[in-house]
DODREN-27420 format. One record per residue (C-alpha): residue number from 1; x, y, z. Coordinates in pm, 1 decimal. Layout:
% DODREN-27420
{r NUM {X Y Z}},
...
//
This chain:
% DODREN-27420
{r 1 {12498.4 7371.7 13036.2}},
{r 2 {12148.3 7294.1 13058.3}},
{r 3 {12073.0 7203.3 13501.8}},
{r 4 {11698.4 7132.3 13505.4}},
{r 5 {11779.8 6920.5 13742.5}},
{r 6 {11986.4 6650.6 13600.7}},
{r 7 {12278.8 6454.9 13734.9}},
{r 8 {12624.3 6584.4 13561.4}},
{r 9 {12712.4 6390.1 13290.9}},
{r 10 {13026.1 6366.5 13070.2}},
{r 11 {12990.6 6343.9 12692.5}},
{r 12 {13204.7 6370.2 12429.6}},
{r 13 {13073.7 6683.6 12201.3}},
{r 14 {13153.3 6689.1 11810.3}},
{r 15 {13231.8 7044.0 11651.6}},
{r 16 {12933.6 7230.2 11595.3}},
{r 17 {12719.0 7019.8 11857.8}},
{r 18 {12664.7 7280.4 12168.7}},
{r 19 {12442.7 7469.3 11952.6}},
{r 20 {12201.8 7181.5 11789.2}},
{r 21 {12151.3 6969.8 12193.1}},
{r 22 {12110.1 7320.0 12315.9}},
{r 23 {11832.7 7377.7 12023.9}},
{r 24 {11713.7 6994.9 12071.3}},
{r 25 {11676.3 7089.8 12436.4}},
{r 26 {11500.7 7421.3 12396.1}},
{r 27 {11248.0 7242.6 12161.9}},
{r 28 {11172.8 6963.0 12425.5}},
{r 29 {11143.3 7248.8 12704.5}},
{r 30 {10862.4 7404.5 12410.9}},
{r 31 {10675.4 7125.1 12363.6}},
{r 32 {10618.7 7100.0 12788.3}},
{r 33 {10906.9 6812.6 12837.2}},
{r 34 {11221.3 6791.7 12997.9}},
{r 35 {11526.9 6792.6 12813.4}},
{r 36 {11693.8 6449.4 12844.9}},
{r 37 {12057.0 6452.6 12941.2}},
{r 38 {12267.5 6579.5 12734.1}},
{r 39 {12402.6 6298.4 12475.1}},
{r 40 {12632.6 6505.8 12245.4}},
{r 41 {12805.9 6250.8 12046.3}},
{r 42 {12441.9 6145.4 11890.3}},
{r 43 {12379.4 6496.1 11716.1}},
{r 44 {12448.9 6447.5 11354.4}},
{r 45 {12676.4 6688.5 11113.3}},
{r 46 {12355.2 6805.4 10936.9}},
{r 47 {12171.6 6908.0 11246.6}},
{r 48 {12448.8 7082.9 11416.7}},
{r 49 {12488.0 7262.1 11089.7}},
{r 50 {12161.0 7378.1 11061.9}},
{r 51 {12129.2 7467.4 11423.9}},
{r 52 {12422.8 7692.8 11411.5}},
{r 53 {12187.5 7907.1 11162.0}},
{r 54 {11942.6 8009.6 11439.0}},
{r 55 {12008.4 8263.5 11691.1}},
{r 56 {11858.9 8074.6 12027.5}},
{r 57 {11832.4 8420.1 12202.6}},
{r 58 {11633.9 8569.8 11913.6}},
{r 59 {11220.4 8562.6 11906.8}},
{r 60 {11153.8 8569.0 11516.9}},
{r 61 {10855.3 8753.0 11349.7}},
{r 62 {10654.1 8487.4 11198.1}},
{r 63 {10784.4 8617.3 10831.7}},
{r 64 {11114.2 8608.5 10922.6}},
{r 65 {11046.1 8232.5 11140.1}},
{r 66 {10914.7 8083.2 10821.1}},
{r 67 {11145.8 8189.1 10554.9}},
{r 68 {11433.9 8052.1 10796.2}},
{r 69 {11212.2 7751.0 10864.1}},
{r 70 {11197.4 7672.0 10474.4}},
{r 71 {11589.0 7758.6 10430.9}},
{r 72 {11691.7 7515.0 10669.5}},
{r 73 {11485.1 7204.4 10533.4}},
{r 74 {11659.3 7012.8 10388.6}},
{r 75 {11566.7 6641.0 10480.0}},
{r 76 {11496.9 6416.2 10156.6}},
{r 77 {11163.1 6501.7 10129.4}},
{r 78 {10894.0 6740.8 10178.8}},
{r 79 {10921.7 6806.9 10520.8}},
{r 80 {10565.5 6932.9 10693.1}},
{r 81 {10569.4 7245.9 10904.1}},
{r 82 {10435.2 7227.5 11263.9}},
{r 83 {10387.4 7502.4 11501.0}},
{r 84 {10434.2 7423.7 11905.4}},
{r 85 {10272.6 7639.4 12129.1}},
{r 86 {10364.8 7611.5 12486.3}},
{r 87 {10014.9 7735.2 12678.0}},
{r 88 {9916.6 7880.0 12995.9}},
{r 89 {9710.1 7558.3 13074.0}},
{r 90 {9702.6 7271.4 13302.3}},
{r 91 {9465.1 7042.9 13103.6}},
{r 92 {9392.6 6806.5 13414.2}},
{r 93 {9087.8 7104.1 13419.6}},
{r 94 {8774.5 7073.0 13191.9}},
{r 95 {8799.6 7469.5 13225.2}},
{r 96 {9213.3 7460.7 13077.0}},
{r 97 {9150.8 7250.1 12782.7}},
{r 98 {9162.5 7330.9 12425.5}},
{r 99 {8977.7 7063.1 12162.4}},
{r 100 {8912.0 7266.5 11849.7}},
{r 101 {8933.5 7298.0 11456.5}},
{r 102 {9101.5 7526.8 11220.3}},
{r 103 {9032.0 7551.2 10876.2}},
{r 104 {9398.5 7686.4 10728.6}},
{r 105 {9324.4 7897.8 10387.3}},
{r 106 {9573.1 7694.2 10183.5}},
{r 107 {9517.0 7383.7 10331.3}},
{r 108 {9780.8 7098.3 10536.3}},
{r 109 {9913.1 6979.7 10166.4}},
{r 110 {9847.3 6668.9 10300.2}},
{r 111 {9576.5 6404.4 10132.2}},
{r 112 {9374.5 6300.7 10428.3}},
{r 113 {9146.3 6008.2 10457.9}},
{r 114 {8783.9 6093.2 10582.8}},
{r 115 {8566.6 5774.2 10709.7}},
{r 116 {8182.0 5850.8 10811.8}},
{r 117 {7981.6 5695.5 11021.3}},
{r 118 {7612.0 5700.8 10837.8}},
{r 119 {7344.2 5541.5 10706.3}},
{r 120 {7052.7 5626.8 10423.2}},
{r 121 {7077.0 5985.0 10271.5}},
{r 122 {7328.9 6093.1 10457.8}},
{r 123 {7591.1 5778.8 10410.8}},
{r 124 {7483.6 5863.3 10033.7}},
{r 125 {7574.0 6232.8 10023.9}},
{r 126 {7893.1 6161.2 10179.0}},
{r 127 {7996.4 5949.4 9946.4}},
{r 128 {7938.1 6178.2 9662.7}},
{r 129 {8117.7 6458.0 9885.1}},
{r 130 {8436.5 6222.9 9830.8}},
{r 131 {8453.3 6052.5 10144.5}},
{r 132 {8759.9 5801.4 10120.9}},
{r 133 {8486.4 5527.5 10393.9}},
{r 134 {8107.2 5504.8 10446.7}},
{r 135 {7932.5 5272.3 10637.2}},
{r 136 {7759.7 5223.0 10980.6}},
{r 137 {7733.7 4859.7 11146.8}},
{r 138 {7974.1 4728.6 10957.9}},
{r 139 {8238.7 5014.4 10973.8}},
{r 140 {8194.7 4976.4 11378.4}},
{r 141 {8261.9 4621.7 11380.6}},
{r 142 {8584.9 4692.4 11144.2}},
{r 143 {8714.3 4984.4 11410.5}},
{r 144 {8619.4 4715.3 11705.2}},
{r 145 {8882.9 4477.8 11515.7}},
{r 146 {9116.2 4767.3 11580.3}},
{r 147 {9176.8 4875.1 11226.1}},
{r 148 {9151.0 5221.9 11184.1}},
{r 149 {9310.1 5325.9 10829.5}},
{r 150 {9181.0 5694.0 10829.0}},
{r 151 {9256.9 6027.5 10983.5}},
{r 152 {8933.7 6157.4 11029.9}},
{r 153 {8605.1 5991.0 11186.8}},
{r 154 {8296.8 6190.5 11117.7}},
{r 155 {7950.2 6056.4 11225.1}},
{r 156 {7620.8 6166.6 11231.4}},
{r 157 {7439.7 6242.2 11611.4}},
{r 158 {7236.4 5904.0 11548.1}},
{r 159 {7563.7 5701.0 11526.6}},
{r 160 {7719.0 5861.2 11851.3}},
{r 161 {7517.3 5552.6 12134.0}},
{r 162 {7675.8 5333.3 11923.3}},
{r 163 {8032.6 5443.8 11906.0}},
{r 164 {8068.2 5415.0 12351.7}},
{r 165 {8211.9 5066.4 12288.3}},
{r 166 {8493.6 5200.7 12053.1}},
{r 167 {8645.2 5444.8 12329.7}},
{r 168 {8922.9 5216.4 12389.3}},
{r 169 {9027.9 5181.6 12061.6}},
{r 170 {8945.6 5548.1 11899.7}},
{r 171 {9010.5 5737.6 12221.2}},
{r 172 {9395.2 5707.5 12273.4}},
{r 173 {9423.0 5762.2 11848.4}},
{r 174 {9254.9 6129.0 11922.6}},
{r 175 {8973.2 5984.4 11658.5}},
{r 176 {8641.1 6025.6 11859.5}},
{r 177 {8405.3 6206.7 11703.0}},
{r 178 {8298.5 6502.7 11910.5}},
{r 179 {8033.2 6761.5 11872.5}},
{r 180 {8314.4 7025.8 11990.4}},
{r 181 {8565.3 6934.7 11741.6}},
{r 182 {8318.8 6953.8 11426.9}},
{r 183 {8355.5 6583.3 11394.8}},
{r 184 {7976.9 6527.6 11454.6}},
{r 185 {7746.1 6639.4 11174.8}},
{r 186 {7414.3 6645.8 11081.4}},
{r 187 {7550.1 6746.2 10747.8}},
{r 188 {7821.8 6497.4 10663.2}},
{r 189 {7896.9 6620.0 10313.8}},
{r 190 {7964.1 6931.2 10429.2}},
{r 191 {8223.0 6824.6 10731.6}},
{r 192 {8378.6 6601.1 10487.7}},
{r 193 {8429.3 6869.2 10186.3}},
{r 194 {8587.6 7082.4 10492.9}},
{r 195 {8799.4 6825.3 10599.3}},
{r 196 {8930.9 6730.0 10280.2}},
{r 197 {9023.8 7104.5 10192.8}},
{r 198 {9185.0 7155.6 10501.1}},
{r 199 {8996.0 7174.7 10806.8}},
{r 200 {9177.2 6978.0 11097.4}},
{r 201 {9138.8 6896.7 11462.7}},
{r 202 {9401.2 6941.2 11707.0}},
{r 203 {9414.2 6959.2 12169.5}},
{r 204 {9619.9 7034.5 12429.5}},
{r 205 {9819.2 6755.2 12537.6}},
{r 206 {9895.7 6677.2 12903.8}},
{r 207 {10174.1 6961.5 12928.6}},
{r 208 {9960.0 7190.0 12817.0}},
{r 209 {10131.3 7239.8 12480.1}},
{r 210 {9912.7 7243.5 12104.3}},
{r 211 {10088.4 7015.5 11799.5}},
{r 212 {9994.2 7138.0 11489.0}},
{r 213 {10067.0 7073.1 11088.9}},
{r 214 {10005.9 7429.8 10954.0}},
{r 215 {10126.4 7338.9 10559.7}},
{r 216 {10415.6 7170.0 10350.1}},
{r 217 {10816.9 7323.0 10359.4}},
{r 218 {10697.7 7354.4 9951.4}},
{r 219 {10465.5 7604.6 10023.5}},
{r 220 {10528.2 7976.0 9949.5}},
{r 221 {10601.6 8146.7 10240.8}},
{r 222 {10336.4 8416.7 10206.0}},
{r 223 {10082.6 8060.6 10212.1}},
{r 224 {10265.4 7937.4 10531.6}},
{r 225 {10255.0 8267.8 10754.9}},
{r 226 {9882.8 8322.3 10613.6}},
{r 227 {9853.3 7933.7 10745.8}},
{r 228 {10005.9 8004.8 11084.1}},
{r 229 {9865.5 8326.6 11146.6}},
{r 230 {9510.4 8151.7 11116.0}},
{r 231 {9604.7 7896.4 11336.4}},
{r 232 {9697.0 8110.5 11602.1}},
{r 233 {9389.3 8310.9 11584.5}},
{r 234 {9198.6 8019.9 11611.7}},
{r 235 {9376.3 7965.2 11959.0}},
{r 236 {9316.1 8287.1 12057.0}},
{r 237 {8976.6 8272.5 12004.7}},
{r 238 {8923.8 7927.2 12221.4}},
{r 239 {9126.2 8090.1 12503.2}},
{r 240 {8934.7 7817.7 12789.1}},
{r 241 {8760.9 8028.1 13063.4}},
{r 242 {9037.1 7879.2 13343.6}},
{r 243 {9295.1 8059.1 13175.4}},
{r 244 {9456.2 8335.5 13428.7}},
{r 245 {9712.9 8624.9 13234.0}},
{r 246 {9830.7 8502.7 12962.8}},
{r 247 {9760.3 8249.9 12744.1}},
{r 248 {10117.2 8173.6 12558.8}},
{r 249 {10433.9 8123.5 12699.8}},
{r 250 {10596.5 8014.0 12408.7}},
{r 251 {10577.4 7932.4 12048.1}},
{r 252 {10801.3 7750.9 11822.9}},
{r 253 {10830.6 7638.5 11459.8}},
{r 254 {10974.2 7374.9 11275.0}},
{r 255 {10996.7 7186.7 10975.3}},
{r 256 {10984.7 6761.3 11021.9}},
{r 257 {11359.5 6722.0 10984.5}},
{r 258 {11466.9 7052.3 11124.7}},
{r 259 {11540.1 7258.7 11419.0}},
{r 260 {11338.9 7484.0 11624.2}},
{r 261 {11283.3 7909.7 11586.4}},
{r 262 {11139.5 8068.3 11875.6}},
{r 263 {10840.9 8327.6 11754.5}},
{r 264 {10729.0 8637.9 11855.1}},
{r 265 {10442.8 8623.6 12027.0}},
{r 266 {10339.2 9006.0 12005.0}},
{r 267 {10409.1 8997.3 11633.3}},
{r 268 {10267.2 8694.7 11598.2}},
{r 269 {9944.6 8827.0 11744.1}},
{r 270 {9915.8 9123.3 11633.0}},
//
């Protein structure tokens, strides 16, 4: 049984259950939380199943972690894949923080809505780049109402004084635009055809732990691992100058529906 320093509880435990809380724990414990006590008799049929189909005391090449990742979605629909890396950080220093972008080679196979902040030329060639909003006075006042019905904010450096008053509303939504993050352009055509095809932006939380979509369970595997792989590169390569040892302590993957599979970090580094 799982301690971490939780009062004893007793719970009622279905067949096949150990396995999945013991997997449902694990994954909190990846993604920097702590496992909430142990309440057995709320793990469905199909995820004790599938749990029962990963060895917990097995790191997986990423090959291997992905074609068991797509075997054991089965949720009724297409599930998205998500990688959780748990990272040497402590984000509460500007020096152990990771804000970046990736661009994944076959894309998040997920249709993502692109507003710009812009006016004159640069509003125009963004709307011929296929942005899904353009505007500039006007689309502040509609984020000031609070409605934000896209996934991606792009502006242009002379829109930036004017976005300050929107911090409380775009800030906790992760949607201010930031030089850093590829979200501030000169060129807002360009960000938005990257965007669009794939590019997204993803941080350390406060645990120190990175969220990301890396594809569709639909995918072909060889698409998936080429998807991860590129992902973790791009962590590598953002390694934040605070960092002492090692970067990774853990990694996990998982489908939307599904359980966890522990990677291997070597392999997946290597």
């Amino acid at each position: 049984m799982l301690a971490m320093g939780l009062a004893v509880q007793s719970y009622v435990m279905p067949a096949g259950a150990p396995a999945a809380a013991a997997l449902a724990a694990q994954q909190q414990l990846a993604c920097g939380r702590q496992p909430e006590p142990l309440m057995m008799a709320k793990v469905g049929r199909r995820i004790a199943a599938l749990a029962t189909e990963v060895d917990q005391d097995k790191e997986y090449e990423p090959s291997e972690a992905v074609a068991l990742m797509k075997k054991l979605a089965n949720a009724k629909f297409v599930e998205t894949a998500e990688l959780h890396g748990n990272l040497n950080l402590d984000p509460k220093y500007n020096d152990q923080q990771i804000r970046t972008t990736v661009s994944l080679p076959h894309g998040t196979g997920k249709a993502v809505r692109v507003a710009v902040l812009a006016e004159g030329p640069a509003a125009d060639a963004a709307k011929a780049a296929g942005a899904d909003v353009v505007g500039f006075e006007d689309l502040i006042e509609t984020i000031s109402s609070g409605v934000t019905d896209f996934d991606v904010l792009l502006a242009t450096p002379p829109a930036m004084p004017k976005l300050a008053k929107l911090g409380k509303v775009l800030g906790p939504k992760g949607l201010m635009p930031s030089p850093k993050a590829g979200t501030v352009s000169a060129d807002p055509a360009s960000a938005v055809t990257e965007f669009k095809a794939g590019k997204l932006e993803f941080r350390t939380d406060k645990q120190g732990v990175v969220h990301v979509p890396f594809g569709k369970v639909d995918f072909a595997e060889a698409d998936l691992e080429a998807n991860l792989r590129a992902l973790a590169e791009t962590i590598e390569k953002n390694r934040p100058s605070g960092c002492k040892g090692k970067l990774w302590k853990s990694a996990y993957i998982t489908s939307t529906m599904g359980p966890s599979v522990q990677l291997d970090l070597a392999a997946l580094k290597a």
